[in-house]
LUMSEFI-175877 format. One record per residue (C-alpha): z negated, y negated, x negated; residue in one letter. Coordinates in steps of 0.1 Angstrom, whole numbers, plus 2048, in hexadecimal, padded with zeros to 3 digits. Example, Ala and Ser with C-alpha at 12.3 -4.5 7.8 and 13.67 -1.06 7.14 Angstrom:
<pts>
7B282D785a
7B980B777s
</pts>
This chain:
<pts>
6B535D99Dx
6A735F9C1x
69D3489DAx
68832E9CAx
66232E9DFx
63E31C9D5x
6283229E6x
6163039E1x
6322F19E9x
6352D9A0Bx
6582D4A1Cx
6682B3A09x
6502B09F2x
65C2AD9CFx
64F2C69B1x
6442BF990x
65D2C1975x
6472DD963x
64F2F2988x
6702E598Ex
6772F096Cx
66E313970x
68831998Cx
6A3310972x
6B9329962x
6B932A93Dx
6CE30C92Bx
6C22F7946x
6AC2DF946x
69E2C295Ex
69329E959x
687281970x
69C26396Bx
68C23E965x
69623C98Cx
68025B991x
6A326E99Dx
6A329298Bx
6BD299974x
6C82C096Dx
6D52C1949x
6E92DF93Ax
6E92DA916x
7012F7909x
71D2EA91Fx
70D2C791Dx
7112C2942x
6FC2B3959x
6F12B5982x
6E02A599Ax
6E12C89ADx
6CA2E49A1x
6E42FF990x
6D83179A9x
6DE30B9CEx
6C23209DBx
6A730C9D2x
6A02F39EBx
6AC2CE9E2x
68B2C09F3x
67C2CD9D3x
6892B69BEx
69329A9D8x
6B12899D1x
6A82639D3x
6C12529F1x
6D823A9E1x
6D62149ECx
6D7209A10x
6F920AA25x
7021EEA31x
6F11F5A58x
6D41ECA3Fx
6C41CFA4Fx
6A41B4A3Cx
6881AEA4Ex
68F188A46x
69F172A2Bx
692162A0Bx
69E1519F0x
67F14D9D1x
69413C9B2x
6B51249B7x
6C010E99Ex
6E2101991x
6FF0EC99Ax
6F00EA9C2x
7100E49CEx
71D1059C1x
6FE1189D8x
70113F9E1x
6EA14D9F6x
6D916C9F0x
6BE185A05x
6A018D9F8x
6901ACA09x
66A1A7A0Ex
6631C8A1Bx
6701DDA03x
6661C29E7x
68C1C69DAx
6941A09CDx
6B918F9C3x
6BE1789ABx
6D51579ABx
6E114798Bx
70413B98Ex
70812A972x
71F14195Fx
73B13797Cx
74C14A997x
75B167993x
77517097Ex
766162963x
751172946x
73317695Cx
74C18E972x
7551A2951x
7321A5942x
7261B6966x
7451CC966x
73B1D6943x
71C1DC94Bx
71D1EC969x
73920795Ax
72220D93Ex
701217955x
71622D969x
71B24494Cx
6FA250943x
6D825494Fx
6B424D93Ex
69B26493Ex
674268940x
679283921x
65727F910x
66425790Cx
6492448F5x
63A22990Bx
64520C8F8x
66A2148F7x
66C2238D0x
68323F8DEx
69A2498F9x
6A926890Bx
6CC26291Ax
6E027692Cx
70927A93Ax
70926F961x
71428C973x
73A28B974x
73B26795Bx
75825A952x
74F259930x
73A27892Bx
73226B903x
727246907x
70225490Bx
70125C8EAx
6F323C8D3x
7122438B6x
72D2418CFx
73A21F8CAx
73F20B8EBx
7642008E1x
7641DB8F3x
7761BD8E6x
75F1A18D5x
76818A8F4x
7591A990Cx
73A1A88F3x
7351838F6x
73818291Ex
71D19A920x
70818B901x
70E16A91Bx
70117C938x
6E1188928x
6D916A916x
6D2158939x
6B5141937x
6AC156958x
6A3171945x
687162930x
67714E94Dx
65015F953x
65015A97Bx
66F172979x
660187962x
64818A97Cx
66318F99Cx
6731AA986x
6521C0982x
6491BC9AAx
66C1C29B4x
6781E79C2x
6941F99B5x
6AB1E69CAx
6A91C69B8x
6CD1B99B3x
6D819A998x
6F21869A2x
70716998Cx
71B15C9A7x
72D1719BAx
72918C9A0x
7091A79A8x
7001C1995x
6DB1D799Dx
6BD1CF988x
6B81F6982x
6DA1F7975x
6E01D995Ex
6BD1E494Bx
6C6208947x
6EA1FA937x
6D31E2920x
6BE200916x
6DB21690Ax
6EA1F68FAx
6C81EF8E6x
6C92108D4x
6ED2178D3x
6FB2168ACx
71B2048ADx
70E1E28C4x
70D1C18B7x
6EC1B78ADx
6EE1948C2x
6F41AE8E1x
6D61C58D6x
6C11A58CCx
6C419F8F3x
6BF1C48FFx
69E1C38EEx
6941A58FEx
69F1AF91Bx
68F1D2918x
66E1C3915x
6711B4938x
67D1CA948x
6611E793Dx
6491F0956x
62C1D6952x
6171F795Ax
61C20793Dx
60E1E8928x
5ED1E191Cx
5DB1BC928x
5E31B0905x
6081BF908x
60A1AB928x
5FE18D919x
6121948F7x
631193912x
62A176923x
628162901x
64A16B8F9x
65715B920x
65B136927x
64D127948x
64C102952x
622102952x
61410F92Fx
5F711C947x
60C13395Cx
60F149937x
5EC152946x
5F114F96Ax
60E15896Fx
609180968x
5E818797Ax
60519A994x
60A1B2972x
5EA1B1963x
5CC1CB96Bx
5B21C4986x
5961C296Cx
5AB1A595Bx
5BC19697Bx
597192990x
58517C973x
5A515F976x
5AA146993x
5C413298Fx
5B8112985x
5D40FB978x
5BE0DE972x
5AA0EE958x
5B60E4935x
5CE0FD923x
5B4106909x
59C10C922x
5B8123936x
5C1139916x
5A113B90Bx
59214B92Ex
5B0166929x
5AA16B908x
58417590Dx
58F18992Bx
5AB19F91Bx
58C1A78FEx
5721AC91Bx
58A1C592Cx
59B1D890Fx
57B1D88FAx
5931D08DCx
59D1B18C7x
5C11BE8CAx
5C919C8D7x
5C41898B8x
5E21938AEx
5F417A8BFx
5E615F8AEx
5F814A895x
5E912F87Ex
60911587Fx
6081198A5x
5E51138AFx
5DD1028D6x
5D50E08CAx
5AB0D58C7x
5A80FF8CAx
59B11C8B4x
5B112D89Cx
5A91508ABx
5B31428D1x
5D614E8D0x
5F51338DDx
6041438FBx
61C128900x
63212D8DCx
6441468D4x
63C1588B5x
65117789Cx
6591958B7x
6491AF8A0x
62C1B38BBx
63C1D88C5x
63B1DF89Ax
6131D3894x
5FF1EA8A2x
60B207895x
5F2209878x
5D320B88Ex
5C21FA871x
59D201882x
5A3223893x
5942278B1x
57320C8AAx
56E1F18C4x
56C1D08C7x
54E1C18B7x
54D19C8BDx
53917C8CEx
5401598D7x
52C1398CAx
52A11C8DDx
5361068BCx
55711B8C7x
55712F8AEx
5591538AEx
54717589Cx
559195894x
54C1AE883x
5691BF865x
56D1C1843x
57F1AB827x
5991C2819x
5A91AE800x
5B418A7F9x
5D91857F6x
5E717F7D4x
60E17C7D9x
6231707F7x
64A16B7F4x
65715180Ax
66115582Fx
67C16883Dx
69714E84Dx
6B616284Bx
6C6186854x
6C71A9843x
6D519A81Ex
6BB18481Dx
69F19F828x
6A71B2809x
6A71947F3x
68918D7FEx
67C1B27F0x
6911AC7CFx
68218F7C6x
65E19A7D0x
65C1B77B5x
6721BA798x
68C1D879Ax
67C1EE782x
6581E8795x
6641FC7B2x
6602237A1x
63B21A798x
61E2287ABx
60E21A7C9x
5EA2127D2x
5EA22B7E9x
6032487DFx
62C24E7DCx
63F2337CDx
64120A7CDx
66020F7DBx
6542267F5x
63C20C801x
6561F5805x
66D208819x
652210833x
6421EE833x
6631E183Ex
6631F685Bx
63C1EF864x
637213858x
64C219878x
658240866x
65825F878x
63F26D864x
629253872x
633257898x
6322738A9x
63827E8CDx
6292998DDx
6182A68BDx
63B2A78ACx
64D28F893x
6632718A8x
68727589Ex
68F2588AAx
680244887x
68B24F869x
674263851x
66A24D82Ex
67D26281Dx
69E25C82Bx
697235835x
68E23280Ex
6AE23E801x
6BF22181Bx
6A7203811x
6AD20F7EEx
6D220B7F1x
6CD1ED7FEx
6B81DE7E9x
6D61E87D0x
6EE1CF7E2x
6F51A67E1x
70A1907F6x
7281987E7x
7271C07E4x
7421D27F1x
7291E1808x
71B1C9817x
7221D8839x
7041F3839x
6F11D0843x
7011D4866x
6EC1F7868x
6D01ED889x
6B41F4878x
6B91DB85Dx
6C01C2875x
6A01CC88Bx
68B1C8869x
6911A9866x
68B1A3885x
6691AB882x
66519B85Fx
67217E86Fx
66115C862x
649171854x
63E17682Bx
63B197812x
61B196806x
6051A87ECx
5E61AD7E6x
5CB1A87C6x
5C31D17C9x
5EE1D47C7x
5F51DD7F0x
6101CF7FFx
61C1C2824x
6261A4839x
61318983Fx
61916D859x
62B14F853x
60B137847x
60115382Fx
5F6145812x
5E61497E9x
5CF1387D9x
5D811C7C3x
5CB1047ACx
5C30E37B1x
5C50C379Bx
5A10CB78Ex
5B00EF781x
5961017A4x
5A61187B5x
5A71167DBx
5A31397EEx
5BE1527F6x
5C315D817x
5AF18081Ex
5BA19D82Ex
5A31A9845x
5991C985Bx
5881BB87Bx
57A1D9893x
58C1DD8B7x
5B11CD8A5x
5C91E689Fx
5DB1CC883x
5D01C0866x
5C819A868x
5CC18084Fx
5AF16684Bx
5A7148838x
58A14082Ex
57B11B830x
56110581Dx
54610C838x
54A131839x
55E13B850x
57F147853x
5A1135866x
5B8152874x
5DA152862x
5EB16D877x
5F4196878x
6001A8860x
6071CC84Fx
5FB1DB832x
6091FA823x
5F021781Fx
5D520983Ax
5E022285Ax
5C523186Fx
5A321E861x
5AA22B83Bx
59D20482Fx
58120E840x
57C22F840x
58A238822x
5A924C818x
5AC27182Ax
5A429081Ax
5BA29E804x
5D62B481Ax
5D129D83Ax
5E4286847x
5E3272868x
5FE26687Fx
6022568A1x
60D2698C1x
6122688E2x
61727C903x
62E27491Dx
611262933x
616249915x
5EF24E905x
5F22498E7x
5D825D8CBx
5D325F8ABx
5D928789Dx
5CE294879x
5E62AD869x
5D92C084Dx
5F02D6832x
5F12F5846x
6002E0868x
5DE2E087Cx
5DD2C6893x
5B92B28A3x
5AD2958ABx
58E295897x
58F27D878x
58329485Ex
57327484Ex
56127186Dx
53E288871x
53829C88Dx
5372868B3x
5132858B8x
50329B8D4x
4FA27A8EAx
5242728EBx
53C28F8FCx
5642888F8x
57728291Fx
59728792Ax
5B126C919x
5C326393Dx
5CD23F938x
5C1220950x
5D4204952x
5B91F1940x
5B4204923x
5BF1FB8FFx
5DB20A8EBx
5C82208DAx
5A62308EAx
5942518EBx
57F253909x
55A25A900x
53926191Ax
51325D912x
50A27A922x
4E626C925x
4EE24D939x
50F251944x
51F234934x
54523792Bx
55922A90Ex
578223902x
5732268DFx
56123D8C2x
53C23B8BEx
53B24689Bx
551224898x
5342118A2x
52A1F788Bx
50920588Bx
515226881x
53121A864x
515205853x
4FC228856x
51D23783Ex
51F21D825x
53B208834x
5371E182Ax
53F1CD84Cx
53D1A984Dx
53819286Bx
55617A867x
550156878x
576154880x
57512988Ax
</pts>
């Protein structure tokens, strides 16, 4: 190869990867890192560079990020944000203003030389071996592409079935380490997000880089062979640490729920620094308005700038703000961290929220009743062996061959509703099947071996397998339920059935329901005036993509979710021969006053949106017109205003 020249190029400016790449020799290939550094990668001899394999080609092309600052390095001035502890046992750290890099005291784990000392080391060894990269990387963390650091030590450790050989005491100093109250605190969250790469986190004399300890924890979350308390804390720790810019307002505000600050108000206030400019202009501070008042004002923003309901989804019938609305959701508890598992049905494609306030606060949304619930087993309070209890006593054992409402087997069902439908054959990325989930086929021969097992089989072990312990995770506290036309999901932990009273009447069943603009189904309860209290989200096998609206697909389609490596996602439609759009074929033709735009994402728009124009006035939109209610009713579609109270 010759001398490498573009002519569009500028001296020390980087190329795109698509350019860079075409300088490369074959078996090489070229990624930017999370730290935006490029990574050359030569997968026959599985080697990798940060030098281009040909040292012709300028290095200002794919500019080398400098490494920290030397020690001539000098602050414009000292800081210290957060200090708490033993204040006799003080350290003082710099905080660098002008390049917004922040450190971090907590020195309660002791000096060094302790655990605190060991889980750094650990962790520190570990991120030196590999490197993360931007490899068509689904926004919301389901999959990840590592690779060897040039010249590691331990050239296999990227790889998630290499098992991290470290003693159970090495395990618990770093499970110690993570589970810092620090971490959870929402003003840090905050610090963390406005920080530069430079951000260091010391425990005492012990300092490790921010950019560093979270690419360990990210390799540690997927990796096989982890203890599950250590990946229950990666996760957590994940969420923090991912780029606040890549989440929707309700992701932001799902986030901030599942954080602990001193003030319930600052779940609100304290993230208009990550929040949008549409959602962050409409707040002011105002701590002496009452909390209701404070959640409701986000609430009713996040709808007004997402044009979705999406945010109903955090609410949660047991943990209602006192004197408040069912449907205002409780940012100050905690609820089941299944919010990245919900969504992925899209229940209401891509229709838009269609709602209004009442001044007897109550509020109108316009949706559909699917179905009232008819079974519910109790909640999930334990760990994998209890998960699958749960499913054995649910349906009998030779129930789970039959048929299901919506096609394949009972048992099918089962296996994908304990995974949220979360199957490669229902995510894609970059218009091609995620390997990172398994398919149905393969996860149903697991659940069905599982389902096989008790407490005291001989192999009880394949319980330890991640996913397993990530299900119920996500079924946490939360029910099985069926319902009266035979679908089944999870419910949230209030769900409940009809019963009969005394007097032999029967009180009503919760009802699953399909409210436009929410991407999950919701549960509702109806009341004696008419109206409906909000139980909670849920999932319901067989309801992907609007098909409780809509109807099923034609025969030979099927629909999946994908996304491209800007992180918009889109729904696609697959038919039998492989064709790929992103035309519903339920859907009739877009009507000549509506022309499709570009998808490029804003930082305010939903999780799922299609861009439409009226090329008569101009007006933009984030969802489908021929999801209007207008235009559903016109095809024969039975929506309901719900007076959720």
């Amino acid at each position: 190869m010759g001398p490498f020249s573009h002519a569009n190029a500028q001296a020390g400016t980087s190329l795109p990867l698509t350019e860079l790449r075409k300088t490369l020799p074959l078996e090489w290939e070229a990624y930017k890192t999370d730290e935006t550094k490029t990574l050359f990668w030569n997968a026959k001899e599985e080697r990798s560079s940060w030098r281009h394999p040909d040292p012709k080609v300028d290095q200002a092309y794919y500019a080398i990020d400098p490494v920290f600052p030397g020690q001539s390095y000098q602050t414009a001035f000292e800081s210290l944000s957060y200090a708490w502890g033993d204040a006799t046992k003080s350290v003082p750290i710099i905080v660098d203003q002008q390049d917004r890099s922040t450190a971090f005291l907590n020195p309660r784990l002791g000096p060094e030389g302790n655990d605190s000392q060991d889980a750094i080391n650990t962790l520190h060894y570990l991120s030196a071996q590999f490197e993360i990269v931007q490899h068509d990387i689904l926004r919301d963390s389901l999959s990840m592409v590592c690779f060897p650091t040039p010249n590691a030590s331990e050239a296999d450790w990227y790889q998630i079935n290499t098992p991290l050989l470290h003693s159970d005491r090495t395990w618990r100093s770093v499970e110690g380490l993570l589970s810092q109250s620090w971490f959870s605190r929402l003003w840090v969250w905050q610090e963390l997000q406005l920080s530069s790469r430079l951000a260091l986190v010391q425990c005492g004399s012990d300092v490790m880089d921010w950019k560093s300890l979270i690419r360990a924890v990210r390799l540690l979350k997927y990796k096989l062979h982890v203890p599950n308390y250590i990946r229950d804390r990666c996760v957590e720790l994940a969420l923090t640490a991912q780029d606040s810019s890549l989440l929707t307002t309700d992701g932001v505000l799902y986030r901030s729920q599942q954080l602990f600050s001193s003030d319930p108000r600052d779940k609100v206030y304290g993230i208009l620094g990550l929040t949008t400019p549409g959602f962050a202009c409409r707040l002011r501070p105002q701590y002496s308005l009452s909390l209701k008042e404070v959640y409701r004002q986000a609430f009713q923003t996040c709808i007004d700038v997402e044009q979705r309901l999406d945010v109903l989804s955090m609410c949660e019938l047991t943990t209602c703000v006192p004197d408040s609305p069912s449907w205002l959701p409780n940012l100050q508890v905690q609820r089941p961290s299944s919010y990245g598992w919900s969504w992925i049905q899209a229940c209401t494609g891509l229709s838009c929220a269609s709602h209004s306030f009442c001044e007897d606060a109550t509020m109108l949304v316009e949706g559909i009743q699917f179905s009232a619930i008819s079974a519910i087993s109790p909640s999930l309070r334990g760990g994998e062996e209890q998960l699958f209890t749960l499913y054995r006593g649910f349906v009998p054992d030779d129930q789970f061959d039959d048929s299901y409402v919506t096609g394949g087997s009972l048992l099918d069902a089962f296996a994908a509703t304990s995974r949220w439908g979360r199957l490669s054959e229902r995510i894609w990325t970059s218009s091609k099947p995620n390997i990172s989930s398994p398919s149905l086929e393969e996860w149903a021969l697991v659940f069905k071996k599982a389902l096989s097992l008790h407490e005291s089989s001989p192999n009880i072990g394949i319980f330890e397998d991640k996913t397993f312990h990530l299900c119920s995770k996500a079924l946490w506290r939360r029910k099985l339920i069926r319902t009266k036309d035979r679908h089944i999901g999870i419910g949230p932990p209030d769900a409940k059935i009809g019963e009969f009273d005394h007097q032999e009447l029967e009180s009503s069943s919760d009802i699953v329901c399909l409210i436009l603009g929410c991407y999950t189904p919701m549960i509702l309860r109806p009341t004696d005036a008419g109206g409906f209290r909000v139980v909670g989200d849920g999932y319901l096998h067989g309801l992907n993509d609007a098909d409780g609206i809509l109807g099923s697909l034609p025969k030979g389609w099927n629909s999946v979710l994908d996304t491209d490596e800007t992180g918009v996602f889109r729904t696609i439609y697959v038919d039998q021969c492989g064709t790929i759009t992103e035309d519903d074929p339920r859907l009739p033709l877009l009507p000549s006053e509506w022309e499709r735009m570009e998808q490029t994402r804003t930082t305010e728009d939903p999780k799922f949106f299609t861009r439409y124009r009226n090329v008569a006035t101009g007006k933009i939109i984030n969802s489908d017109p021929r999801m209007f209610p207008h235009e559903l009713r016109r095809r024969g579609v039975r929506l309901e205003k719900l007076r959720l109270v």
